[in-house]
C-alpha positions as CSV (number, residue, x, y, z in Angstrom):
1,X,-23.4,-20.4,-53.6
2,X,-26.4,-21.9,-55.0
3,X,-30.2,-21.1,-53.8
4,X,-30.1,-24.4,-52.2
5,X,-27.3,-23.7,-50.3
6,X,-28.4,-20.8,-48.8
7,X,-31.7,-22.3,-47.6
8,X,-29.8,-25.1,-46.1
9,X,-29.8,-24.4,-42.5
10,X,-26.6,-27.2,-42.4
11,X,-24.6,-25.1,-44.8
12,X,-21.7,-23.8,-43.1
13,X,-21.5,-20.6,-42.8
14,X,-18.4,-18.2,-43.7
15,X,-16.4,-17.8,-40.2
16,X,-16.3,-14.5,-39.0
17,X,-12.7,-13.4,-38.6
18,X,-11.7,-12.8,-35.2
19,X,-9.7,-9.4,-34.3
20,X,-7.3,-10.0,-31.0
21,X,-8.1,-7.4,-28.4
22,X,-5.6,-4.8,-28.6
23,X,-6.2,-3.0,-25.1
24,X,-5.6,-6.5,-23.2
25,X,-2.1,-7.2,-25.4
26,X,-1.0,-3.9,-25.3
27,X,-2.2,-4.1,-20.5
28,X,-0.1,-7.5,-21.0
29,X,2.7,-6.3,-22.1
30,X,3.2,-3.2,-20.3
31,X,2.6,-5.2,-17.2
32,X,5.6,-7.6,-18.0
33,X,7.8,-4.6,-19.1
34,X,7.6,-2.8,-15.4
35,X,7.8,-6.2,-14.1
36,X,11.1,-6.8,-16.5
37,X,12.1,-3.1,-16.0
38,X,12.3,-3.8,-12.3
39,X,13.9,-7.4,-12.6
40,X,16.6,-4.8,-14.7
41,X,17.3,-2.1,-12.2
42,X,16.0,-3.7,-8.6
43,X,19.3,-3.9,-6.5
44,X,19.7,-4.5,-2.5
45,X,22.6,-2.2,-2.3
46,X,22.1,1.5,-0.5
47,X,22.4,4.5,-2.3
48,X,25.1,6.6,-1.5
49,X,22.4,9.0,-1.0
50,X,21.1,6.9,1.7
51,X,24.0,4.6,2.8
52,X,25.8,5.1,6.1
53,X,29.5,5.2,5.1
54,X,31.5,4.4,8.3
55,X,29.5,1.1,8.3
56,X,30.2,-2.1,6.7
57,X,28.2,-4.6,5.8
58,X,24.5,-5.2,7.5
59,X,25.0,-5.2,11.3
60,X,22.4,-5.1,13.1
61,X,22.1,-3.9,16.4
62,X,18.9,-5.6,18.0
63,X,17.1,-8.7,17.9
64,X,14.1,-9.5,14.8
65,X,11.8,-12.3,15.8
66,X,13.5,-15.6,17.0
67,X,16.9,-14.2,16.2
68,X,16.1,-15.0,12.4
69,X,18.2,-12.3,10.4
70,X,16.2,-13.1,7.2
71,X,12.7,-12.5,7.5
72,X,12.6,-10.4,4.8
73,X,13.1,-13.3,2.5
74,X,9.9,-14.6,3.4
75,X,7.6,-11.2,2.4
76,X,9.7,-10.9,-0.7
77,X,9.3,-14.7,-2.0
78,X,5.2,-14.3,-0.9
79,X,4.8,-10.7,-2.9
80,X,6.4,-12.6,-6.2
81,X,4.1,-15.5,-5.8
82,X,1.3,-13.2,-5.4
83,X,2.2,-10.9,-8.5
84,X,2.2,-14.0,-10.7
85,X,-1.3,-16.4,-9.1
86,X,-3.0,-12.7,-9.1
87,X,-2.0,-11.5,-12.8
88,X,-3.3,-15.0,-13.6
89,X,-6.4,-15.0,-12.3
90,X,-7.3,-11.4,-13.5
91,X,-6.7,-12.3,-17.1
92,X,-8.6,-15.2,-16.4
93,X,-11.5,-13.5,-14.8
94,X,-11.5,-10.8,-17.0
95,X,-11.7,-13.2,-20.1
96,X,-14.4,-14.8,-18.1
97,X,-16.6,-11.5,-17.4
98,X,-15.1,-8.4,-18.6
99,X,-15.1,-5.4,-16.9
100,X,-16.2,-6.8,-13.8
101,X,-16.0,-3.9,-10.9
102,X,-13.9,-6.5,-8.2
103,X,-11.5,-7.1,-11.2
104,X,-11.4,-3.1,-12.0
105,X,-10.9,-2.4,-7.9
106,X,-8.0,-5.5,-8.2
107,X,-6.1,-2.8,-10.9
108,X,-7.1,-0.1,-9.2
109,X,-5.6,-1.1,-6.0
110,X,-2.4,-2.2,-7.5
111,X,-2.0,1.0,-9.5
112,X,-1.9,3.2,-6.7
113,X,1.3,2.1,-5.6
114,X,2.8,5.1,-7.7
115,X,2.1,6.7,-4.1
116,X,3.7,4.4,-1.7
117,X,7.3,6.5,-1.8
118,X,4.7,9.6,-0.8
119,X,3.0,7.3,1.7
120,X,6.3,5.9,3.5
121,X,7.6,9.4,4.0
122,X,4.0,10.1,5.4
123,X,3.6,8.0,8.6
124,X,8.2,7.5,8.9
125,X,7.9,4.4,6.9
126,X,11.3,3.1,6.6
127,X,12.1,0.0,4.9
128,X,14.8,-2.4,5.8
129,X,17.4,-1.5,3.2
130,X,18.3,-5.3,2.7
131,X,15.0,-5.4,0.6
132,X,15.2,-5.9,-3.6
133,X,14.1,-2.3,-3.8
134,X,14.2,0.9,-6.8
135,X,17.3,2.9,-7.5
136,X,16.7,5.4,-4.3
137,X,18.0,8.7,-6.6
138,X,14.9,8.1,-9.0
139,X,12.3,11.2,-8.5
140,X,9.4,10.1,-6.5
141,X,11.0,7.5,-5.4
142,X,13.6,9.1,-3.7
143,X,10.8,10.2,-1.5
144,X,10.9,6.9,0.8
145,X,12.9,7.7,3.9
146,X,15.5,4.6,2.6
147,X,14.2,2.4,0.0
148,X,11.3,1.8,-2.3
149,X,10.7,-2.2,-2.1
150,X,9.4,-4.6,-4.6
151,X,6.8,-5.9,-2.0
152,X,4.4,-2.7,-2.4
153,X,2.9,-4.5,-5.4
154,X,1.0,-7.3,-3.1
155,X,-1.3,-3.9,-1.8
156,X,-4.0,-5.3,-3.5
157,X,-4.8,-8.1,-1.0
158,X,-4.3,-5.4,1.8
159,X,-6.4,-2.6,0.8
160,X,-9.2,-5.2,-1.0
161,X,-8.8,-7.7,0.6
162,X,-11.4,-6.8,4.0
163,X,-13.7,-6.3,1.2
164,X,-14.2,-10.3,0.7
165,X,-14.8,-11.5,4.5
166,X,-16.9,-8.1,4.9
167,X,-19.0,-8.9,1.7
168,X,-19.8,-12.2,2.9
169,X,-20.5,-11.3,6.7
170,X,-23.0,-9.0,5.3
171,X,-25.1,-11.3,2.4
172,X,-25.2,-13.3,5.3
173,X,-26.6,-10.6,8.0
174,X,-29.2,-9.8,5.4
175,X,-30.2,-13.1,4.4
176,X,-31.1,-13.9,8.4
177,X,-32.5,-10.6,9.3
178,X,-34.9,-9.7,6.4
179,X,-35.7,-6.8,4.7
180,X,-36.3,-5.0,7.0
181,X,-33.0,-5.1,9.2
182,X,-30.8,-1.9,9.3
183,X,-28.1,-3.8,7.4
184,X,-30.4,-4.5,4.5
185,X,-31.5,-1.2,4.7
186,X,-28.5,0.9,5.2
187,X,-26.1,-1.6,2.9
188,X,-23.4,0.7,2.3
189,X,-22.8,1.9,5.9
190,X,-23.1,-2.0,7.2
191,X,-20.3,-2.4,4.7
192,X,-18.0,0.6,5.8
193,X,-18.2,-0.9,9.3
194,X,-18.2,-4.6,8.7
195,X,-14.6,-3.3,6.9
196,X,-13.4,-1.0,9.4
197,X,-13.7,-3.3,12.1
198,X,-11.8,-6.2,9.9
199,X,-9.7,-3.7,8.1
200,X,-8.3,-2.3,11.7
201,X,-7.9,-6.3,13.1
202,X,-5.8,-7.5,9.6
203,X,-3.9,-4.4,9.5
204,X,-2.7,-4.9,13.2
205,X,-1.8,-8.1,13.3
206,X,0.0,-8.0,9.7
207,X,2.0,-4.8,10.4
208,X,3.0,-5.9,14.0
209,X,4.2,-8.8,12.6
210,X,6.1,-7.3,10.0
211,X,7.7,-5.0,12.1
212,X,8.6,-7.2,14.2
213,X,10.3,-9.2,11.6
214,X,12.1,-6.5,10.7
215,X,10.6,-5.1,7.0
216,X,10.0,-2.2,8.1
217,X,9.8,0.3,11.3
218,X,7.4,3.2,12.6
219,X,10.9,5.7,13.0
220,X,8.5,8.3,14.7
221,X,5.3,8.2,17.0
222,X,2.8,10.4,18.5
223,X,3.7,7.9,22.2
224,X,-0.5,8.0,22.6
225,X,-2.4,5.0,20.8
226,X,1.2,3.5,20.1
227,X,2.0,-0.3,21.5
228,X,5.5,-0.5,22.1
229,X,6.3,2.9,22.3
230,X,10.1,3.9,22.2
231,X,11.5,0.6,21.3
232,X,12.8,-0.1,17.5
233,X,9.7,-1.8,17.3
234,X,6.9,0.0,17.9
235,X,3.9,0.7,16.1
236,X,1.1,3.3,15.9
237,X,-2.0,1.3,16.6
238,X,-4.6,3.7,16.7
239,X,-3.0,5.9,13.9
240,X,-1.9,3.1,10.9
241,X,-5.2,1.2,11.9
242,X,-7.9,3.7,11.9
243,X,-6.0,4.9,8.8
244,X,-5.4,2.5,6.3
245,X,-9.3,1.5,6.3
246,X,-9.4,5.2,4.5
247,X,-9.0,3.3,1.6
248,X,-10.3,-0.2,2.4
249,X,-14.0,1.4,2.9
250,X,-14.4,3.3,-0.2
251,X,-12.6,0.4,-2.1
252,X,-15.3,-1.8,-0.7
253,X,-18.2,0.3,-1.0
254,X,-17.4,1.3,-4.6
255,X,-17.7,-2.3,-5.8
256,X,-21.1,-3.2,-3.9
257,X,-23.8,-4.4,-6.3
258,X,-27.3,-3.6,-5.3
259,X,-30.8,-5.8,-6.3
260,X,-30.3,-3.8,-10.2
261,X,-27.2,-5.8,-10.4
262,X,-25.0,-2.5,-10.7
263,X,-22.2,-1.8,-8.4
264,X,-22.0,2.0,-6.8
265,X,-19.1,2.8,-9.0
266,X,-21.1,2.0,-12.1
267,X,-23.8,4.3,-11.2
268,X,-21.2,6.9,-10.2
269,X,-19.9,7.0,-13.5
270,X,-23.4,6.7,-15.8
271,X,-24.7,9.6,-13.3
272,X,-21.5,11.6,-14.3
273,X,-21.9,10.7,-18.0
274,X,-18.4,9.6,-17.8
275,X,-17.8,7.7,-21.5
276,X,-21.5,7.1,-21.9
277,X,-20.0,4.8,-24.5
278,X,-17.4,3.0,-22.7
279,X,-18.7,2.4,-19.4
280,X,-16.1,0.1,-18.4
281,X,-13.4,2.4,-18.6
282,X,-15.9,5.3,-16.9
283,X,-16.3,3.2,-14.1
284,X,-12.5,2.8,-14.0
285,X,-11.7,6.4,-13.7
286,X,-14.3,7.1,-11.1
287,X,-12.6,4.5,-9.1
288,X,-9.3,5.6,-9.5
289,X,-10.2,8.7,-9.2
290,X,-11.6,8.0,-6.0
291,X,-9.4,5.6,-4.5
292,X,-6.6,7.7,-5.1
293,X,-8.1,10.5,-3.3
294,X,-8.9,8.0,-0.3
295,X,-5.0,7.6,-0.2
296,X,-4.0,10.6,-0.3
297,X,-6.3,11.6,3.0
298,X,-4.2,8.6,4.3
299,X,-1.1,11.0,3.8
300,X,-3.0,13.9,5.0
301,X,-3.5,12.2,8.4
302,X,0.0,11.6,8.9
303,X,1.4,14.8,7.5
304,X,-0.6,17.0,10.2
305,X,1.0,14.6,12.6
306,X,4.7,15.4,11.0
307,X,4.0,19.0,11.2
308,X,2.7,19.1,14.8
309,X,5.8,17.8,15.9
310,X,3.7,15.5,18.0
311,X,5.6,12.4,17.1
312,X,7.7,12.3,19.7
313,X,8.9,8.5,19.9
314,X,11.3,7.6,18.3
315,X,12.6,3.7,17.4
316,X,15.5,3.0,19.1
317,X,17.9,1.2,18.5
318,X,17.8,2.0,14.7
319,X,17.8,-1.3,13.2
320,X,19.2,-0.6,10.0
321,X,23.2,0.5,10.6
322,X,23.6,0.4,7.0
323,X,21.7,3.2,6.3
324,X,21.9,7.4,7.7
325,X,19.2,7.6,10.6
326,X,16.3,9.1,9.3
327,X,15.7,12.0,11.3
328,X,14.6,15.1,9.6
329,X,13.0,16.8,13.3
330,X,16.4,15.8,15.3
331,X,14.6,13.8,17.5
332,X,16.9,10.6,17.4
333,X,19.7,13.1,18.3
334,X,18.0,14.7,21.3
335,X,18.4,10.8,22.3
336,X,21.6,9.9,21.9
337,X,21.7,8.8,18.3
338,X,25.1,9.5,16.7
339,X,24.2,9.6,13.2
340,X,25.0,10.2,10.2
341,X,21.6,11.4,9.6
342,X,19.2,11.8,6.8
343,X,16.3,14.0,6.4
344,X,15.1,13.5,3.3
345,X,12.8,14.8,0.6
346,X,10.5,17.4,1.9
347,X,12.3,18.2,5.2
348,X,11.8,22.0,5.7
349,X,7.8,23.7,5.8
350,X,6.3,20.0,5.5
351,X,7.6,19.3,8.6
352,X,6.5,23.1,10.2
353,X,10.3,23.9,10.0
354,X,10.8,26.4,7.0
355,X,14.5,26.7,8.2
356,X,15.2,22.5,7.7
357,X,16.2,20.5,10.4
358,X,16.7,22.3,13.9
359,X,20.6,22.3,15.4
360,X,19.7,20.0,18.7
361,X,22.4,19.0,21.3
362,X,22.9,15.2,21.3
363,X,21.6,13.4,24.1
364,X,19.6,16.5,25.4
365,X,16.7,14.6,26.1
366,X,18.2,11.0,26.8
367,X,21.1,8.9,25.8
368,X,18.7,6.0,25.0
369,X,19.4,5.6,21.8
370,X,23.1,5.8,21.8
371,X,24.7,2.8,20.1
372,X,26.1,1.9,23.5
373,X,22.3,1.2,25.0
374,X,21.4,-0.9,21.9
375,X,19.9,-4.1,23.6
């Protein structure tokens, strides 16, 4: 190149050769492997582990919603849709600004779904065993009372998704009351309630549906602060409510940004001096780290319910024929239930009964939930 040339402010540079970004191939394709890994092994069949064998087919002894028998079409149809619009818009968004703390909350809200077998055996979660689910005889998985659905990978719009309307309610509440107004103030606590109030609203009216539809059942109450008590589709109100916002608040309040333009999670991690030189993936952990935590209080809530034996109600008619009841306390016996029955994983001190599941007299209590009384 000649002296000219480099003076020559139209000279064309050399172009600078452009590395790809390893972490986001590497995120990309380990995404599509679980996704393909899934497609591989998903089945709708029952386990012999779980599967009632003196029953055929998928009888089912009470009514869903209309009389439609295939609701759970619907949910499973949605949750693939979702997978694939919200994959694309996170690699879009993140292309756009990355490391953004909604985007981080998005994956961290998605990856704690390695719970959800913990968190169904928690609150008697049982899944309708007609769902695309896991191979139930996998470990951790085999902790869902009957299967371990596809579906769980939409929690993202559940446990986030408060955060959006909340968010909004809020810039607006400050904008109109001034600086001096408690919610400008005290930002992080107008937050928390903005999303427990919409957090308990959504989660009621999704779940009752959803139950009602048949996806899923409650299999065991406390009767107090549960609508429908007794019936196959009841739900615990006050209990699943109140609970699941233990996650949607600290999932909201860990993305807020302040007037430095810095979201609480950010500052969690540069006050913890968590890779000083990666912040992104500092913020990460203390989110996950956090989140994860939230959930597993969730669990905590409904395991001192199992082991106070306080949930007493049990969802009669089982729905789901198919499958062994699920009753690791022998409450469903005590009411007429004829069984084959299931405890589960975790069936003996977790439930306060170091000794397993107590011999009970069938129908001791009520004959309720004998198949003849199915409605």
């Amino acid at each position: 190149m000649t002296t000219q040339d480099r003076l020559d402010p139209t000279s064309a540079a050399p172009e600078a050769k452009t590395r790809p970004n390893w972490g986001r191939v590497i995120a990309l394709f380990a995404w599509l492997g679980f996704l393909g890994l899934f497609a591989a092994v998903g089945r709708v069949a029952v386990d012999p582990r779980v599967a009632n064998p003196n029953v055929e087919g998928r009888p089912r002894p009470v009514e869903f919603l209309t009389g439609f028998d295939h609701w759970q079409v619907i949910p499973q149809v949605g949750a693939l849709i979702m997978v694939v619009v919200i994959t694309i818009v996170f690699i879009r968004g993140w292309r756009k600004n990355p490391g953004s703390p909604v985007l981080l909350m998005v994956l961290v809200t998605t990856l704690i779904v390695w719970q959800d077998p913990i968190m169904n055996w928690s609150p008697y979660a049982v899944y309708n065993p007609a769902l695309l689910h896991w191979p139930e005889s996998w470990y951790l998985i085999m902790m869902s009372p009957t299967v371990e659905p596809f579906i769980v990978f939409g929690y993202v719009t559940f446990y986030f998704g408060p955060y959006f309307p909340a968010i909004w309610l809020l810039r607006r509440m400050q904008a109109k009351r001034g600086p001096e107004a408690y919610v400008t103030r005290h930002p992080l606590i107008s937050l928390g309630l903005l999303v427990l109030v919409i957090g308990f609203v959504f989660d009621a009216i999704l779940e009752v549906s959803l139950v009602r539809t048949g996806l899923y059942i409650y299999s065991q109450t406390i009767p107090f602060g549960t609508i429908f008590a007794g019936s196959t589709f009841q739900f615990p109100l006050l209990w699943e409510s109140l609970s699941v916002t233990f996650v949607m608040i600290p999932a909201a309040i860990l993305v807020y940004r302040d007037d430095t333009g810095k979201s609480v999670a950010e500052k969690l991690a540069a006050k913890a001096k968590l890779f000083p030189t990666k912040p992104v993936l500092g913020t990460f952990l203390v989110m996950f780290a956090i989140i994860n935590v939230s959930y597993f209080a969730y669990g905590a809530w409904f395991w001192a319910i199992k082991a106070s034996g306080l949930a007493t109600s049990v969802a009669c008619p089982w729905p789901y024929p198919e499958a062994k009841v699920f009753d690791p306390q022998g409450y469903y016996e005590e009411n007429g239930a004829e069984g084959p029955f299931s405890v589960g994983k975790w069936s003996t001190w977790q439930y306060n009964l170091p000794d397993g599941r107590p011999d009970v007299e069938r129908g001791s209590k009520s004959m309720r939930c004998a198949p003849e009384n199915a409605q």
